[in-house]
N, C-alpha and C positions, 0 to 999 in steps of 0.2 A: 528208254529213250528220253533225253531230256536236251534243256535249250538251255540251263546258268554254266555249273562248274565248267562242262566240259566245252561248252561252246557248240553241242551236237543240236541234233533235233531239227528246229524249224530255222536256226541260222545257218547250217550246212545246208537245206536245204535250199533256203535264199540264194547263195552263194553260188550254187550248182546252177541252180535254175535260175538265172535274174530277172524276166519283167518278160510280158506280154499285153498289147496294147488291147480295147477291145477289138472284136472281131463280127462278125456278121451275125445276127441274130439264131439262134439254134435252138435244140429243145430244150438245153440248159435252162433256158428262161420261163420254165414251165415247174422246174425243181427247186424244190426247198434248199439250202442255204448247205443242209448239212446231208442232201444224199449226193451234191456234186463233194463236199467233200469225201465221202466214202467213195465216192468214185476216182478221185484224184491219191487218195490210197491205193487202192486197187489197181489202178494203173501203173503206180511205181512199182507194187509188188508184181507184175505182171511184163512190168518193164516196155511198157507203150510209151513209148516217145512222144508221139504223136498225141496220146491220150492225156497224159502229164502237159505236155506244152498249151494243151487247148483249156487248162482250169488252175493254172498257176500263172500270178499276176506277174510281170516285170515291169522296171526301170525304164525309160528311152531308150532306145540304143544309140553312143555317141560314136560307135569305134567302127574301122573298117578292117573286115574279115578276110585276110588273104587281099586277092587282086579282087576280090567282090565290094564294089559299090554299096552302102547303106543297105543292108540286106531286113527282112519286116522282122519286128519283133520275134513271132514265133518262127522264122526260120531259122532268127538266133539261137533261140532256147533249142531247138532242135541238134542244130549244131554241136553247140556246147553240150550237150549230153552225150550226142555220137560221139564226139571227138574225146571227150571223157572217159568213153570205152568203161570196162570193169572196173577203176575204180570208182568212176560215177555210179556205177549201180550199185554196189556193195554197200557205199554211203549211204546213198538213200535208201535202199531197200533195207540195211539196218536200220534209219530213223523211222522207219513207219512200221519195222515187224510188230511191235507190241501194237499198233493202232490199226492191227485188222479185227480187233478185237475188241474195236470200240463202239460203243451204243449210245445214242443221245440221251442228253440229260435236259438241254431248254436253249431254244434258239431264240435270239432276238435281234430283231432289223428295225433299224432304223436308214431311214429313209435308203442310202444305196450301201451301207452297210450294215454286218450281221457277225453276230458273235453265237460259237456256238459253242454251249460246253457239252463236253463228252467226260465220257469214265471209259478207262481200259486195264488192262489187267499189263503189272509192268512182271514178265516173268522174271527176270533179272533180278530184280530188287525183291519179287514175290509180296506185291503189295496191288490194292487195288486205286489206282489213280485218277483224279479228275483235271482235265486241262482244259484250256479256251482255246479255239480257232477262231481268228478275224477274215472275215469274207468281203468283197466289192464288186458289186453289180456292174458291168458295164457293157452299156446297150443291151441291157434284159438280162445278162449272161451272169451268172456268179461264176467266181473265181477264188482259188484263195490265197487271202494275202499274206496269212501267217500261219503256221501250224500248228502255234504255241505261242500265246501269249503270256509270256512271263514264265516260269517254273511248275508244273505241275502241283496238286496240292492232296494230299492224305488229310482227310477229318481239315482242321487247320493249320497242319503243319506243310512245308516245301521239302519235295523229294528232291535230292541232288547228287551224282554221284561224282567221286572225288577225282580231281584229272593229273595230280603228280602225286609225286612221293616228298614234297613239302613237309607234311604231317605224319611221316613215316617214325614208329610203326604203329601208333594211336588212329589213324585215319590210314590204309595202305590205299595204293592206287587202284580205283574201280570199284571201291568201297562206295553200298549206299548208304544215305546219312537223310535224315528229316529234321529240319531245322523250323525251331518256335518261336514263331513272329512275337507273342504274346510273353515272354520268358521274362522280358525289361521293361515291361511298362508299371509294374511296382515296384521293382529296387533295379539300382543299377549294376552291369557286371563286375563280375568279381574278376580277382587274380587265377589263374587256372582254368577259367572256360574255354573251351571250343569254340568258337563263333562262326559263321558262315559273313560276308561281308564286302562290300565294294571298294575298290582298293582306290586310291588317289590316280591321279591322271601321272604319276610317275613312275606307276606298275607298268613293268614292259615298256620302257622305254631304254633309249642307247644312252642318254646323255639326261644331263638336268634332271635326275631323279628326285633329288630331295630339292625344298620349296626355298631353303637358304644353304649354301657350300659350308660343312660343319666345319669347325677346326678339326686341326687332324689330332686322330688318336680319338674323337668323336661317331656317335652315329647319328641317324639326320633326326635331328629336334622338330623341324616343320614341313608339313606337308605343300605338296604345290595345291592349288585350288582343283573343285572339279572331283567327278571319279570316272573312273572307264566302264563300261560295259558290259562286266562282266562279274561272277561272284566267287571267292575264295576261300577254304576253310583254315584259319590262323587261333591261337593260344594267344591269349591275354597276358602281359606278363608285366605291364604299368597301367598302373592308373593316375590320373589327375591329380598333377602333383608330387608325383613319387619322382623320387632321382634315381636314375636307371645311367649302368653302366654296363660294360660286357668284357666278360675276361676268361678264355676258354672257350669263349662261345656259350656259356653261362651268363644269366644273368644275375648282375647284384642290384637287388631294391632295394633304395634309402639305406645304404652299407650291410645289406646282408644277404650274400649266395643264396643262389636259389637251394634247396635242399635238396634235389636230386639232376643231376647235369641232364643235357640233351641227348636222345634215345640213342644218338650215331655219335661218333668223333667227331669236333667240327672240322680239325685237319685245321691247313695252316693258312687259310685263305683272311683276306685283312679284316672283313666284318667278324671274323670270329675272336679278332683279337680290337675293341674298341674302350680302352681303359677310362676315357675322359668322362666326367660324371654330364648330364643336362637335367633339366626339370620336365617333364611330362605338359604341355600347355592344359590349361583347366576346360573341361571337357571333354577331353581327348584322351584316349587309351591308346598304348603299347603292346601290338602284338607279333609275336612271331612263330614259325613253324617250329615243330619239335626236333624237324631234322634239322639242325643248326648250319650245318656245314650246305647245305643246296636245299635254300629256300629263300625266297624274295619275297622281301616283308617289312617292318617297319624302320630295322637297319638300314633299308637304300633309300625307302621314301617318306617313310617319317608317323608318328601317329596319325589315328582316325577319328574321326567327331562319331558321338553315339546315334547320330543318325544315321550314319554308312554302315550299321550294324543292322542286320538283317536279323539274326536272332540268335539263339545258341543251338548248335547242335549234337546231335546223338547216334549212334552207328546202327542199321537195323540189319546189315549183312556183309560182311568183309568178302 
C-alpha cells in the first residue's frame, strides 16, 4: 500500500471519502489517536459505511446531490461509498489490506492534532514498513485525516512501487523500489541513475508543457516553475551543461551516442526523433525513461533542479 508512485494509499482514500464535519461528542473522545485509527481500518475491511464515515475527516460540502438539498457531511460520505458500490470497496479495502497488521510505534498530539507512526508488514513488496498517520480532534472526536503522510519509509530509505511501464524493462510496472534520500548529499548524480523525483507542473498536462516553445526539431531546454504532486522513477541522461540531443530515440551527449539504445523501439513518434542540439541549464539534469517510445519525461517538459530529486533508487521485487 502506498501514497507517491502510484497515487494509492491514503490519496484514493481521500478521494473516496471526502470530509466529514464534527459530530456530536462519542466515546471516540475517550480513545487514543491511534486505536480510532485501527478502528477506521477495521471498518473498511469490514466494510462499515457507517463505521468509516463517523472517523474520517472531510472537506465542506459545496455540491447538491440529486434533487437533495445540501445533505450533512457524513450523509455525503455515506453516499459516495454506497454509490461507489465494489469498486469503492475494492480500492479501499486494498489500501488498508497490509494495515491490519499494523502496531503502533509513537503517538504525538499536539494540541487538536496527532501524528501517529505505525510499522506494518507490506506483503507485496515483502518488507517491513513504517508510515505516519495525521489525526484531528474535533469536538473531542479524533478522526483521521490522512492515512499516510508522505511515502512509507524502510530503515531510511522510501518504499515506492512503480505505476507505468516508463522504465520498462529496468523498473516493470508494480515493481517495488526503495529510494535513498541520503545518496546526493555528498556527490551529485551521475549519468545512468535511477532516480525517484517530482516532475515539473508540465507533467500531465494537455498543453504548455515545456517552460519556453523549443524550436523545432528540438526538445524542451526549460522547465515551467513549480512541481506536481506526485513522484516518478526516470534515468539521468544530462547533466549540467551537457549538450543533449535525441536521434533514434537515443541520446547523444556532447556528440556522443549513448552506448547502448533504449530497452524498446522508440517507433516513429516526434520526441523520438529531436536532432537539434540545447545546453542542459546549470543545475539541472536531463532525465528520461528507458522506454523511449511511451514515456513522459524531460523531452516534453524539460530538465529538473537537484532539488526535485528525491533520491536514487534500487529494485527490491519485480
Amino acid at each position: 500500500m502506498l501514497r507517491t508512485l502510484t497515487a494509492r494509499g491514503a490519496g484514493a482514500l481521500a478521494i473516496a471519502v471526502a470530509a466529514i464535519v464534527p459530530g456530536a461528542p462519542s466515546a471516540a473522545h475517550t480513545q487514543r489517536p491511534d486505536a480510532v485509527l485501527r478502528q477506521m481500518v477495521d471498518a473498511v475491511a469490514r466494510w462499515d459505511i457507517e463505521g468509516i464515515c463517523e472517523r474520517v475527516t472531510l472537506a465542506p460540502l459545496t455540491e447538491v446531490v440529486g434533487d437533495v438539498d445540501f445533505v450533512s457531511p457524513q450523509s455525503q460520505c455515506v453516499l459516495v461509498l454506497e454509490e461507489g458500490g465494489n469498486d469503492a470497496k475494492e480500492i479501499l479495502q486494498d489500501q488498508i489490506e497490509d494495515l491490519r497488521s499494523l502496531r503502533t510505534v509513537r503517538v504525538r498530539v499536539r494540541g487538536n492534532r496527532a501524528r501517529v507512526t505505525y510499522a506494518y508488514e507490506s506483503h507485496d513488496a515483502r518488507v517491513t514498513a513504517h508510515a505516519t498517520a495525521l489525526l484531528v480532534r474535533e469536538r473531542r472526536n479524533w478522526r483521521v485525516d490522512q492515512l499516510q503522510d508522505g511515502p512509507p519509509r524502510v530503515g531510511r530509505e522510501l518504499l515506492f512501487q512503480v505505476p507505468s511501464a516508463s522504465m520498462e524493462p529496468a523498473l516493470p510496472i508494480g515493481a517495488w523500489i526503495l529510494v535513498d534520500p541520503d545518496a546526493y548529499r555528498t556527490h551529485a548524480p551521475a549519468i545512468g541513475d535511477v532516480v525517484v523525483l517530482r516532475p515539473p507542473t508540465g507533467f500531465g498536462s494537455s498543453s504548455n508543457r515545456c517552460g519556453a516553445t523549443p524550436p523545432k526539431g528540438q526538445a524542451c531546454a526549460r522547465a515551467r516553475r513549480g512541481v506536481v504532486a506526485t513522484y516518478i522513477p526516470r534515468r539521468i541522461v544530462g547533466l549540467p551543461g551537457d549538450r543533449i540531443a535525441i536521434r533514434h530515440g537515443r541520446v547523444v551527449r556532447n556528440g556522443v551516442p549513448e552506448r547502448s539504445g533504449p530497452a524498446k523501439p522508440c517507433g516513429g513518434r516526434r520526441a523520438c526523433e529531436l536532432p537539434r542540439p540545447f545546453t542542459v541549464p546549470r543545475g539541472a539534469y536531463y532525465v528520461m525513461g528507458d522506454n523511449r517510445g511511451s514515456s513522459d519525461d524531460s523531452r516534453a517538459w524539460g530538465p529538473v533542479p537537484k532539488r526535485s530529486i528525491l533520491g536514487r533508487a534500487r529494485v527490491i521485487r519485480r
